[in-house]
MARSEDO-570316 format. One record per residue: residue number from 1; chain; x, y, z of N, C-alpha, C, O in turn. Coordinates in steps of 0.1 Angstrom, whole numbers. Layout:
[NUM,"A",[X,Y,Z],[X,Y,Z],[X,Y,Z],[X,Y,Z]]
...
This chain:
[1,"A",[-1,74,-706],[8,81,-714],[22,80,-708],[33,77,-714]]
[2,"A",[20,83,-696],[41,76,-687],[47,66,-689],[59,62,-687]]
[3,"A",[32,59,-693],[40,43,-698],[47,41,-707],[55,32,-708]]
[4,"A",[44,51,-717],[51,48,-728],[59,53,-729],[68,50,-737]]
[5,"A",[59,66,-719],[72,76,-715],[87,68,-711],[98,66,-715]]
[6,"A",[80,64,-700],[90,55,-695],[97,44,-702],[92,34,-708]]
[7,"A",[112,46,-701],[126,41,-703],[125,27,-696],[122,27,-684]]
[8,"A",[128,15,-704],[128,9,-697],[147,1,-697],[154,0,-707]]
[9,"A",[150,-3,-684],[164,-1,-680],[173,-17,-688],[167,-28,-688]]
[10,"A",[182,-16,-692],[186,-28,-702],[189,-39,-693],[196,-37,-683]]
[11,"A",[185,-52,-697],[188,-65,-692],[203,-69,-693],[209,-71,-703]]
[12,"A",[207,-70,-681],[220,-81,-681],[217,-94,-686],[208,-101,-682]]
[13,"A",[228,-98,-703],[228,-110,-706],[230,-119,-693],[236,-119,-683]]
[14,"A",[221,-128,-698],[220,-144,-684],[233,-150,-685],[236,-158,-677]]
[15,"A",[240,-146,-695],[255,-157,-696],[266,-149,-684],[275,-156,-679]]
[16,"A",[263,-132,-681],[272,-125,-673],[273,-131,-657],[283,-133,-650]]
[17,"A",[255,-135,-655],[261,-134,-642],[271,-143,-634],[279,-138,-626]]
[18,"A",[269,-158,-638],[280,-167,-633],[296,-160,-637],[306,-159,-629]]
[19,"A",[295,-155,-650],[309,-148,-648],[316,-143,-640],[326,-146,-635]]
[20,"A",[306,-129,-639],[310,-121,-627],[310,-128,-612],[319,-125,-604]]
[21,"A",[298,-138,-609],[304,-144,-596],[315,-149,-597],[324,-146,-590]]
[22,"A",[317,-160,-608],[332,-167,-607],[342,-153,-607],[349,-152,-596]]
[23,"A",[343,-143,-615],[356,-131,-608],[356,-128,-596],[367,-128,-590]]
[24,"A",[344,-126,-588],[344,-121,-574],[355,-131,-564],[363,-129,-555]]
[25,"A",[348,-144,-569],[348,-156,-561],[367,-157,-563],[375,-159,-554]]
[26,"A",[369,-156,-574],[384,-155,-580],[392,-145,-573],[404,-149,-570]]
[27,"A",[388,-131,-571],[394,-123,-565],[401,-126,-551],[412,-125,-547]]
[28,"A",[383,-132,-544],[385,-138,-532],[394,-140,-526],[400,-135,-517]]
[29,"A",[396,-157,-536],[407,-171,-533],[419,-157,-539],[422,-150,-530]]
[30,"A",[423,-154,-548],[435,-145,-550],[440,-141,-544],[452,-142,-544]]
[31,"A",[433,-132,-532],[439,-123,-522],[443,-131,-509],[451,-127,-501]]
[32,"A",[437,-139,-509],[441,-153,-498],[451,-155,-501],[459,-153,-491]]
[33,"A",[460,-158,-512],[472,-163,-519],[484,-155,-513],[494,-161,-510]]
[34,"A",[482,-142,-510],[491,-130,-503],[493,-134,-490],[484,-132,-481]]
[35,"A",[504,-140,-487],[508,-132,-471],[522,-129,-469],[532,-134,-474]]
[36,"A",[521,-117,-458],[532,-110,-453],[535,-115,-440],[527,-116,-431]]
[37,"A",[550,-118,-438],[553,-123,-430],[565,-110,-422],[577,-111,-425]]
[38,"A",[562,-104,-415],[566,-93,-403],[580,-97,-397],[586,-107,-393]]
[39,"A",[581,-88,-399],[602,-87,-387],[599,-94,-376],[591,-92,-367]]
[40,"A",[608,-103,-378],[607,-115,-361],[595,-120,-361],[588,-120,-351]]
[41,"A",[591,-124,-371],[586,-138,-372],[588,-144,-385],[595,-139,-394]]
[42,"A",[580,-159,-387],[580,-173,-390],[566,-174,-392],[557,-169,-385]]
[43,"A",[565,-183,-407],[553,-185,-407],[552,-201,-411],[557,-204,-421]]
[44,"A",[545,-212,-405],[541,-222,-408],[531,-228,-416],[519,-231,-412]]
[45,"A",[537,-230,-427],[524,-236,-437],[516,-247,-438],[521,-256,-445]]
[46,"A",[506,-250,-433],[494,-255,-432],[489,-259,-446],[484,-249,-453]]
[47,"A",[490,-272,-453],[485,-277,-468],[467,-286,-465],[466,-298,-462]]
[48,"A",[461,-281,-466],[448,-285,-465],[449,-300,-472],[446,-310,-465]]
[49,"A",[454,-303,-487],[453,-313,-492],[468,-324,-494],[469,-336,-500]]
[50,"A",[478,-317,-489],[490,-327,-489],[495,-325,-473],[504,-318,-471]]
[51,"A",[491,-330,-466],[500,-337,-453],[495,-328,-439],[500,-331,-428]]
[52,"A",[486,-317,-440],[490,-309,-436],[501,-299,-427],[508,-291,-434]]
[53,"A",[503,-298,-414],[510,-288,-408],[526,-295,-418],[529,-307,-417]]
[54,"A",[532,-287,-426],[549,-288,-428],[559,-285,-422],[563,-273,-421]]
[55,"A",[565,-300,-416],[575,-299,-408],[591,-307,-416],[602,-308,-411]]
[56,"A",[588,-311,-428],[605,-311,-429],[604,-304,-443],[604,-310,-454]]
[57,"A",[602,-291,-440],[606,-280,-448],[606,-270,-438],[600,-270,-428]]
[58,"A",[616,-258,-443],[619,-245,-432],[604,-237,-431],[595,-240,-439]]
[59,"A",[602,-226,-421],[588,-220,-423],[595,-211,-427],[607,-208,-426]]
[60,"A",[584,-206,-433],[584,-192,-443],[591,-180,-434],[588,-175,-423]]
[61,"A",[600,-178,-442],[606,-164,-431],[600,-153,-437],[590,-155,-444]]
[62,"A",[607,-137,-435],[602,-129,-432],[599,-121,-448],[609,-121,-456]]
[63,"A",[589,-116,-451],[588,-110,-467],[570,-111,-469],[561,-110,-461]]
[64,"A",[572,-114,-486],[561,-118,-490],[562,-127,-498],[572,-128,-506]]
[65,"A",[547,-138,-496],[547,-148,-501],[535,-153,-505],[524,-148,-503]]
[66,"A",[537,-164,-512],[523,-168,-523],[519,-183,-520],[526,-194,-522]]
[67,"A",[509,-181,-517],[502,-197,-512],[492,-201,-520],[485,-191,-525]]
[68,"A",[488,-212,-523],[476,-215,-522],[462,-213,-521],[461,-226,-520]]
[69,"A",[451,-210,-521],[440,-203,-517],[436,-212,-505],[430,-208,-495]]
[70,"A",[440,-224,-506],[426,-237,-497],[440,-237,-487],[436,-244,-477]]
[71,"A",[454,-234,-484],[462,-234,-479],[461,-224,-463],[451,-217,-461]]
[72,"A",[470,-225,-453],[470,-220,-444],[482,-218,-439],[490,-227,-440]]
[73,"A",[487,-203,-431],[499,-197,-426],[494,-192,-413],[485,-184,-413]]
[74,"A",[502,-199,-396],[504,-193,-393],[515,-188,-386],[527,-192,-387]]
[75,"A",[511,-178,-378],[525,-166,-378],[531,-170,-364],[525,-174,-354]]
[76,"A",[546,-168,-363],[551,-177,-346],[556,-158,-347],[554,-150,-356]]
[77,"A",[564,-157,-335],[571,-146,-329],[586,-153,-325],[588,-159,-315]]
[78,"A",[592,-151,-332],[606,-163,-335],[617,-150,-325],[629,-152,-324]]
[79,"A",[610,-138,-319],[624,-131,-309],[622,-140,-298],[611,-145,-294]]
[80,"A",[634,-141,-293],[629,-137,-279],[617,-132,-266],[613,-120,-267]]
[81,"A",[612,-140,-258],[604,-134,-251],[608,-137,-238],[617,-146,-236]]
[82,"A",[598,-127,-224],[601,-132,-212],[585,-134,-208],[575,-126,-209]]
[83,"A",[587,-150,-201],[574,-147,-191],[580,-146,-173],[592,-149,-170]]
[84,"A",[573,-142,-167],[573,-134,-155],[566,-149,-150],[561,-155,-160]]
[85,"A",[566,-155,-140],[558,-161,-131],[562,-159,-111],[571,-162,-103]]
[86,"A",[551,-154,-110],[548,-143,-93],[544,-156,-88],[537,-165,-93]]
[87,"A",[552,-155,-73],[543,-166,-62],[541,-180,-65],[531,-185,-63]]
[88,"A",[554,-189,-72],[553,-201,-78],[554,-205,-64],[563,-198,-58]]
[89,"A",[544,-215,-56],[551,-224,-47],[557,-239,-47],[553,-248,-54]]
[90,"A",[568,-238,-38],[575,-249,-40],[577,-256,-26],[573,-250,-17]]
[91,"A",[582,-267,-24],[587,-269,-8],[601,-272,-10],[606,-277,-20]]
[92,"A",[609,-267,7],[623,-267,6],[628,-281,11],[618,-286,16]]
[93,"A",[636,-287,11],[641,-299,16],[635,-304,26],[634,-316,29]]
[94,"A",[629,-292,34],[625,-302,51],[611,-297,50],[606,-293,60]]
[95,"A",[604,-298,38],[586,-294,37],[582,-283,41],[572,-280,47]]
[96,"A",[594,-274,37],[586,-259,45],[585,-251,28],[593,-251,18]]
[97,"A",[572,-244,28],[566,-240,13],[575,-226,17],[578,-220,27]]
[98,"A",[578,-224,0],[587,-214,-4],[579,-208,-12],[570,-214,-18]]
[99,"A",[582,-195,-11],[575,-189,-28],[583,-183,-38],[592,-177,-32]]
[100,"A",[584,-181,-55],[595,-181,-58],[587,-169,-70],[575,-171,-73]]
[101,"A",[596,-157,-75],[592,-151,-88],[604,-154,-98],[615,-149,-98]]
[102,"A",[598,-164,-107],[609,-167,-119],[608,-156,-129],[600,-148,-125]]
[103,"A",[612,-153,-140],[618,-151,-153],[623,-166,-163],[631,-175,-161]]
[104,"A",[616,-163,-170],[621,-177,-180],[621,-166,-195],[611,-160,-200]]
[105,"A",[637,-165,-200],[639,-157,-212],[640,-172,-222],[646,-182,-217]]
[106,"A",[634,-171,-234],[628,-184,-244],[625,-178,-255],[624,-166,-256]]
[107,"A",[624,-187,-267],[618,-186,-280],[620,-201,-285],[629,-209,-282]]
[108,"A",[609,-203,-296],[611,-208,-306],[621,-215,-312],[628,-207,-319]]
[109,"A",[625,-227,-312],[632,-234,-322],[631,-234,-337],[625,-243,-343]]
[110,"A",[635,-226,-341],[631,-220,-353],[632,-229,-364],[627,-226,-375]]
[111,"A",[638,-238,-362],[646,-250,-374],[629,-263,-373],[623,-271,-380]]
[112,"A",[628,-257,-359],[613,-267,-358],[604,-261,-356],[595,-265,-348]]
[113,"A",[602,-251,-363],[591,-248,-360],[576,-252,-362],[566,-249,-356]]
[114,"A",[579,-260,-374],[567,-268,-378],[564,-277,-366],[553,-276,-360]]
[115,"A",[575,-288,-363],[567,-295,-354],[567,-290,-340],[566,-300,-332]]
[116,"A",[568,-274,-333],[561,-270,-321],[547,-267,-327],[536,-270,-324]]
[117,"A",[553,-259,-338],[531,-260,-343],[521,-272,-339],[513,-274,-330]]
[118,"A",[526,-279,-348],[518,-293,-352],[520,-300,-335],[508,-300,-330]]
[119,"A",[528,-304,-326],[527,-310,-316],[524,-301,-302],[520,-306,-291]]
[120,"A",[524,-288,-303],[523,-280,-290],[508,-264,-292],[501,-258,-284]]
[121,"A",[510,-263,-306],[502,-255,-309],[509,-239,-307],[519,-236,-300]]
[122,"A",[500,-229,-314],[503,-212,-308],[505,-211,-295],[516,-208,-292]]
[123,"A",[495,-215,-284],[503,-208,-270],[508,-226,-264],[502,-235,-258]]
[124,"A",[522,-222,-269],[530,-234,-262],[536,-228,-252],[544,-234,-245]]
[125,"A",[536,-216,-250],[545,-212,-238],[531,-214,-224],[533,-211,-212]]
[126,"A",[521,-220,-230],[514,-218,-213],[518,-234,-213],[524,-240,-204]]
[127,"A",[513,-242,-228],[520,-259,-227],[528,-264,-225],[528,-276,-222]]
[128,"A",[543,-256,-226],[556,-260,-220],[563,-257,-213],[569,-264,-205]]
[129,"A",[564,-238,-214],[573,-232,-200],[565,-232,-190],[572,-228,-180]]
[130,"A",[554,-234,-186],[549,-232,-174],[552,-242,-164],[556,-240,-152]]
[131,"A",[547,-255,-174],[546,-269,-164],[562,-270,-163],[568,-269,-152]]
[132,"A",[567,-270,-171],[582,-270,-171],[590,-265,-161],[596,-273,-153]]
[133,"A",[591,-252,-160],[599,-244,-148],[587,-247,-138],[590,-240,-129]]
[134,"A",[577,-252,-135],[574,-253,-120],[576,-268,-118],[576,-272,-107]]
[135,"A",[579,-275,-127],[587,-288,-123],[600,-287,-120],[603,-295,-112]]
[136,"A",[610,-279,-123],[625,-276,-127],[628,-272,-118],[639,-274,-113]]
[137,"A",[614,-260,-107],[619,-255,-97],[613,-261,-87],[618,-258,-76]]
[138,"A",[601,-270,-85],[600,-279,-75],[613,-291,-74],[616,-293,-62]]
[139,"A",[620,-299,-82],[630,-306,-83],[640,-298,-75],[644,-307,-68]]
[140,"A",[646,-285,-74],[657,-280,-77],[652,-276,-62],[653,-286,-55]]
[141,"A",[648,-267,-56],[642,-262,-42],[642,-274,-34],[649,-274,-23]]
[142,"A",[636,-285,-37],[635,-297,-29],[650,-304,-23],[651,-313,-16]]
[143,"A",[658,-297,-29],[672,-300,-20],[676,-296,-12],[683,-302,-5]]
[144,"A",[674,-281,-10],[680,-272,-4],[671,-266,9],[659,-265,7]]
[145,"A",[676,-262,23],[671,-261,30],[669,-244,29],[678,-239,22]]
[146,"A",[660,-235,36],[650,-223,34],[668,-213,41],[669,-202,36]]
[147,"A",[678,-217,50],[684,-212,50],[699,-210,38],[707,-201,37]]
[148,"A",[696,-223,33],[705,-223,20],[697,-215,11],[704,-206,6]]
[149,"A",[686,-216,9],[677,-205,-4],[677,-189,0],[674,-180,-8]]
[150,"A",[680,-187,15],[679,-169,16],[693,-167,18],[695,-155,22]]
[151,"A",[704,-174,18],[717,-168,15],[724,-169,6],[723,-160,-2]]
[152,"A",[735,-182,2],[745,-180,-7],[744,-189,-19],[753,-191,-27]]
[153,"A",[732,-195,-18],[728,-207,-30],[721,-203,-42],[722,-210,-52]]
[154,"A",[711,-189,-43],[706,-182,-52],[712,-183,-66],[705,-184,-76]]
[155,"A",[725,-184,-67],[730,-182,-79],[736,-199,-84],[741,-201,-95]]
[156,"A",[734,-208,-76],[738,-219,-83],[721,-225,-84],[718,-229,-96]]
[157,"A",[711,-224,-75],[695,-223,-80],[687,-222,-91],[678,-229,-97]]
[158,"A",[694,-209,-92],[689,-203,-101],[699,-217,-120],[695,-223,-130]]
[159,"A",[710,-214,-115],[715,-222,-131],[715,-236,-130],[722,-244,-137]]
[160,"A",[707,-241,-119],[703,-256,-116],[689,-254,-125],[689,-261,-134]]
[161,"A",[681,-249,-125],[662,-248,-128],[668,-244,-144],[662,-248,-155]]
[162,"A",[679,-235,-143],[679,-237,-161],[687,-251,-167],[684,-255,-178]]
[163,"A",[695,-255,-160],[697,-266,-168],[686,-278,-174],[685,-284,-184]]
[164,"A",[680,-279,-160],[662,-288,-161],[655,-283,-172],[651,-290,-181]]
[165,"A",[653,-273,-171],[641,-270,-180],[649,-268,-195],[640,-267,-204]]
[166,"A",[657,-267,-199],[665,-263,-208],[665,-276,-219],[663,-276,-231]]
[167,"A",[669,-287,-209],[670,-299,-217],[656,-304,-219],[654,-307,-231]]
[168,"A",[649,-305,-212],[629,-307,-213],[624,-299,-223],[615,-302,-230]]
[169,"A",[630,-287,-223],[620,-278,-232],[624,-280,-249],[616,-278,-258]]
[170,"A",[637,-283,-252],[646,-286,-260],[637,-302,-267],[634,-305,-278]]
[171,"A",[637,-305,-260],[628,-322,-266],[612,-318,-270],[603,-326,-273]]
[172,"A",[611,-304,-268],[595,-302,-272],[599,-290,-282],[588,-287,-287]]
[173,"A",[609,-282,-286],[610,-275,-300],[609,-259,-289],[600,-251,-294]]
[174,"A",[614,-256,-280],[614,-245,-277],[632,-243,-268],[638,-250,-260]]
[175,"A",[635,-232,-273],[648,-229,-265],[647,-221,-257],[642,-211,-259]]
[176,"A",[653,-223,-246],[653,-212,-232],[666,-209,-235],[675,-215,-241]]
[177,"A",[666,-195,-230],[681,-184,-232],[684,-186,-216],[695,-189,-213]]
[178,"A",[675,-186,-208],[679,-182,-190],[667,-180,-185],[656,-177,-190]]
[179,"A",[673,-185,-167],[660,-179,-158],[667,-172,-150],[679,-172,-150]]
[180,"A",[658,-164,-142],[664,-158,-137],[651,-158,-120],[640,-154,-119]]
[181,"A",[659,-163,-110],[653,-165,-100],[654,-146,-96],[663,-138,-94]]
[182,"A",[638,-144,-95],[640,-128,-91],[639,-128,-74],[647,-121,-68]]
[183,"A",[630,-136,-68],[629,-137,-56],[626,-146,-47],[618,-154,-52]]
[184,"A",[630,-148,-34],[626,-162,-28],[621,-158,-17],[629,-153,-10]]
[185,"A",[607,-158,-13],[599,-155,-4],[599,-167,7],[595,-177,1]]
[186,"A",[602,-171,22],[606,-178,28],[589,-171,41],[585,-160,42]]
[187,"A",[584,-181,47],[576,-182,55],[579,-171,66],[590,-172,71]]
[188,"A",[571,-160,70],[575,-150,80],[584,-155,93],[595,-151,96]]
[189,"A",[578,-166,98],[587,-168,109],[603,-175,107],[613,-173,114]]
[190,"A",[599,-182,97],[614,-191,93],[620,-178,91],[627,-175,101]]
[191,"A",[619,-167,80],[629,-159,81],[635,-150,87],[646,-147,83]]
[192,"A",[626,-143,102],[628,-139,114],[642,-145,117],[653,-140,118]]
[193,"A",[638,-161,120],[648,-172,128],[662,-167,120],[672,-161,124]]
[194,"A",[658,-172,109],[675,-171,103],[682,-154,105],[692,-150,110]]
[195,"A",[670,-146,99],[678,-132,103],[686,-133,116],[698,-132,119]]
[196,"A",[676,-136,122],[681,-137,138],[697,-144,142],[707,-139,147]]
[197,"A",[694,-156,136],[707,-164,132],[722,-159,130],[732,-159,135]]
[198,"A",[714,-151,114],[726,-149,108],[733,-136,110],[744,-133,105]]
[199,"A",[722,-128,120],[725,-113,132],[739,-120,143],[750,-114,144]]
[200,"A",[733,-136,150],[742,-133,158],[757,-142,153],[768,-139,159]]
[201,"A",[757,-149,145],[766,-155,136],[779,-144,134],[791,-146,135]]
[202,"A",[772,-131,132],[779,-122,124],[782,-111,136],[790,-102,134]]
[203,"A",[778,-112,145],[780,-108,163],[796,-115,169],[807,-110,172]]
[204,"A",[789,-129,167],[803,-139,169],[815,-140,162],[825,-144,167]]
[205,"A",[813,-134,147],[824,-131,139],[833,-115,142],[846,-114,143]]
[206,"A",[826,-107,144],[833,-95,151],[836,-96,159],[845,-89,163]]
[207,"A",[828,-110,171],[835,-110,188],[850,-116,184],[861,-112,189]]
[208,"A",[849,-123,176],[861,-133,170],[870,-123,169],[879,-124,178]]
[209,"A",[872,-114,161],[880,-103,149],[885,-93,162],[897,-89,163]]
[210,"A",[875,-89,172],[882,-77,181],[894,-86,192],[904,-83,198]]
[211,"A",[885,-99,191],[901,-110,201],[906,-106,195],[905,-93,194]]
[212,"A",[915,-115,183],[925,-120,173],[932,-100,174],[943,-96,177]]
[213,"A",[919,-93,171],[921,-78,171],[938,-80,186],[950,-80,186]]
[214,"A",[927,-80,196],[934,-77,210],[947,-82,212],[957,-76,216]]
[215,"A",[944,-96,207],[957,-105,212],[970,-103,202],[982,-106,204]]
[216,"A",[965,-97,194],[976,-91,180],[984,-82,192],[995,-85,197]]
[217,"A",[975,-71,194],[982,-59,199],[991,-64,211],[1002,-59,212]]
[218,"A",[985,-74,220],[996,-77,233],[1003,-85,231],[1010,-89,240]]
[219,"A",[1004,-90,219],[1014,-98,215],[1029,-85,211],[1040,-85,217]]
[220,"A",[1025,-79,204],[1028,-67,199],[1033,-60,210],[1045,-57,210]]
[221,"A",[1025,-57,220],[1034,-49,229],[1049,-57,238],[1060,-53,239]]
[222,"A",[1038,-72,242],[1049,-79,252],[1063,-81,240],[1075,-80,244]]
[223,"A",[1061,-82,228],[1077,-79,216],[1082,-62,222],[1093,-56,225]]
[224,"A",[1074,-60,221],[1082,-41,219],[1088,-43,236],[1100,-39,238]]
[225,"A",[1080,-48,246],[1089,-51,260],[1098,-56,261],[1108,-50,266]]
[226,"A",[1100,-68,255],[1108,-80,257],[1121,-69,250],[1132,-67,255]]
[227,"A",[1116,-63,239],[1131,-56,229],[1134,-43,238],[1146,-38,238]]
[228,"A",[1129,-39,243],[1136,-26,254],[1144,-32,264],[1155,-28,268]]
[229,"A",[1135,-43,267],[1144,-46,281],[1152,-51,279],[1159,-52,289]]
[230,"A",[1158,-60,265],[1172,-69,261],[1180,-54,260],[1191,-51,265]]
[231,"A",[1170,-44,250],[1183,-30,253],[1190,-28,265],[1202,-27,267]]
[232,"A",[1183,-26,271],[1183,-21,287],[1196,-31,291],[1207,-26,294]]
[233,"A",[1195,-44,290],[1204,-53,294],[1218,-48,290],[1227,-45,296]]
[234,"A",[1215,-49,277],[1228,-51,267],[1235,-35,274],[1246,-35,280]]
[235,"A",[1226,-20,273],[1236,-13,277],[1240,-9,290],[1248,0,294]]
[236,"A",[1229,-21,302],[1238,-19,314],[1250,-26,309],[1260,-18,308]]
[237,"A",[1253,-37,305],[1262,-49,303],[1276,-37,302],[1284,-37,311]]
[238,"A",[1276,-31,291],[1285,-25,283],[1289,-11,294],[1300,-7,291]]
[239,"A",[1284,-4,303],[1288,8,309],[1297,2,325],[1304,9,332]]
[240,"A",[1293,-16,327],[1299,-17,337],[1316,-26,335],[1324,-28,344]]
């Protein structure tokens, strides 16, 4: 008797279901079609069926935009960045190892950004600035001796390693802004020596300063003598 009770539930025509997959499948590829491209960045479009990575067209700047479904975007960071590199070693003119903490301020060539994609990839900063400034600053260290690097050469050093890497990085689609040499770590004893050095250098400059000091003053007095005693002359001269 429930059998006949029972409701039985209505068939989906056989012609729906490919429909409905093809909408789903449609919605899919649709929503692929959307992308947003975020404040301070760039996006490079990737053509599955014409040429792929596009490089003599600009990348997609910042908004929203409509691709393709079988197409591909990806996203660069077109500000400014800094990497930090601690304890690069280098050797100084006469083979004595230095250690150095750079700053390298950089970004994206934004006009190329296609071909750093396509030739260097997403992390080109480990593929370019790395090898780069430890070449720039092994070149650039290798002239200068450990007492030229802990006194007054720091700042021509430092805009020697940016000019190297500046022009190198430039021929691979990335621009350096500056480095910035933070510190030059010199071998414990070498730098004892020079303190020591440059302790008694600067001993010898004040021994120097209190002569010049001294001989000023007796110069100084033997004039103030010499002028009393022409007085002295002149008014015996005149009372006799």
């Amino acid at each position: 008797m429930s059998s006949h009770n029972q409701q039985q539930l209505p068939q989906m025509p056989k012609g729906l279901v490919p429909i409905i997959f093809l909408v789903i499948v449609g919605l899919i590829l649709f929503s692929k079609s959307f992308v947003t491209v975020d404040r301070g960045e760039n996006g490079v479009l990737w053509k599955r069926f014409d040429g792929g990575v596009v490089t003599d067209q600009p990348a997609l700047g910042e908004g929203f935009h409509v691709v393709a479904p079988w197409n591909k975007v990806d996203i660069y960071n077109i500000r400014q960045q800094n990497m930090f590199i601690q304890d690069m070693e280098v050797l100084s003119s006469n083979g004595l190892e230095i250690k150095l903490d750079v700053s390298v301020l950089y970004m994206p060539k934004i006009t190329e950004l296609g071909l750093l994609h396509k030739t260097k990839g997403e992390n080109y900063d480990q593929v370019v600035i790395i090898p780069e400034i430890r070449s720039a600053a092994r070149s650039v260290i290798g002239r200068y001796t450990p007492e030229q690097l802990y006194s007054s050469k720091r700042d021509i050093i430092q805009k020697e390693i940016f000019d190297e890497i500046k022009i190198k990085a430039e021929k691979q689609h990335v621009q350096i802004n500056d480095v910035l040499v933070r510190d030059v770590t010199l071998p414990p004893t070498i730098k004892d020596a020079i303190e020591r050095k440059l302790k008694q250098e600067q001993e010898f400059l004040e021994y120097e300063f209190r002569l010049q000091k001294a001989k000023k003053e007796a110069d100084k007095q033997i004039i103030e003598a010499k002028g009393k005693a022409e007085a002295n002359r002149i008014l015996s001269a005149s009372l006799t």
